[in-house]
N, C-alpha and C positions, 0 to 999 in steps of 0.2 A: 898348396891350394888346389884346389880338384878343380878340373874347369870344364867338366863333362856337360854340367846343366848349360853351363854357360855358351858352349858350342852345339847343344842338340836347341836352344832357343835361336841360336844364329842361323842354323839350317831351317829349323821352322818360319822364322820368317822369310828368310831367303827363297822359301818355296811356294808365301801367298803371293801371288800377283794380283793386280788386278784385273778382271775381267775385261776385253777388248770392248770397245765402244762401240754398234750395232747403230742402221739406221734403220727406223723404223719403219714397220708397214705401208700406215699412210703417208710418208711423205716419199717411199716408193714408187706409190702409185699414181704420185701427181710428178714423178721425174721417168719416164719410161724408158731414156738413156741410160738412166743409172740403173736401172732397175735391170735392161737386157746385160751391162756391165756385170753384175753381182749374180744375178742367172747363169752366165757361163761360167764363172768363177766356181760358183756351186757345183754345176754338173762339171769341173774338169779336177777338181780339189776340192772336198766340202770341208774336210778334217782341218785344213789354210782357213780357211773361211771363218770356221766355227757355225756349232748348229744353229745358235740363236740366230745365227744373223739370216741363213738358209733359211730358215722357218719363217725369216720375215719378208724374204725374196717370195716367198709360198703363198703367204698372205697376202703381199700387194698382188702377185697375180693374178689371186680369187676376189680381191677387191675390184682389180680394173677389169675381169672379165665377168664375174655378177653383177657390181655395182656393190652400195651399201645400203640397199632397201629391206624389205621385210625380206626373211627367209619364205616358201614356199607352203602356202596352208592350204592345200586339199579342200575343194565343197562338192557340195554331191550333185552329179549330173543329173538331169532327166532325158534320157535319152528318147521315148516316144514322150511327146504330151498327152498327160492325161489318166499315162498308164504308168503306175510304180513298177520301178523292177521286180523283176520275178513273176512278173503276174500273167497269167496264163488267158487274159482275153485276148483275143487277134481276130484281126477282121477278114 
């Protein structure tokens, strides 16, 4: 009996794991203990860590330091009144 198949499906499953369980962004950023916890972690071993979870230490950071409001939209100033930019009248 050949049992090649039957030992390259053994190794192939033998070698899916499951992916580590990760906590998420926001609830990072509502734990700031955990959050500086998983920070150092990151900056001393990220590779231990695994990236998702770094990426989500990344995120709560940008959450508790922006907030989760609008991103920033640009309007246009009027710097003298009265007079549009560029415009060559001065008093």
């Amino acid at each position: 009996m050949n049992r090649t198949p039957l030992l390259l499906l053994v190794l192939l499953l033998s070698a899916c794991e499951k992916p580590m369980p990760f906590e998420s962004a926001e609830f990072l950023a509502e734990n700031p203990k955990r959050l500086e916890e998983l920070r150092l972690q990151c900056r001393a071993d990220q590779s231990k860590l695994g990236d998702a979870q770094c990426n989500a230490v990344a995120d709560a950071q940008r959450i508790r330091f922006m907030g989760k409001g609008t991103p920033y939209t640009p309007r246009s100033v009027e710097f003298y009144k009265g007079y549009p930019i560029g415009s060559s009248q001065r008093n």
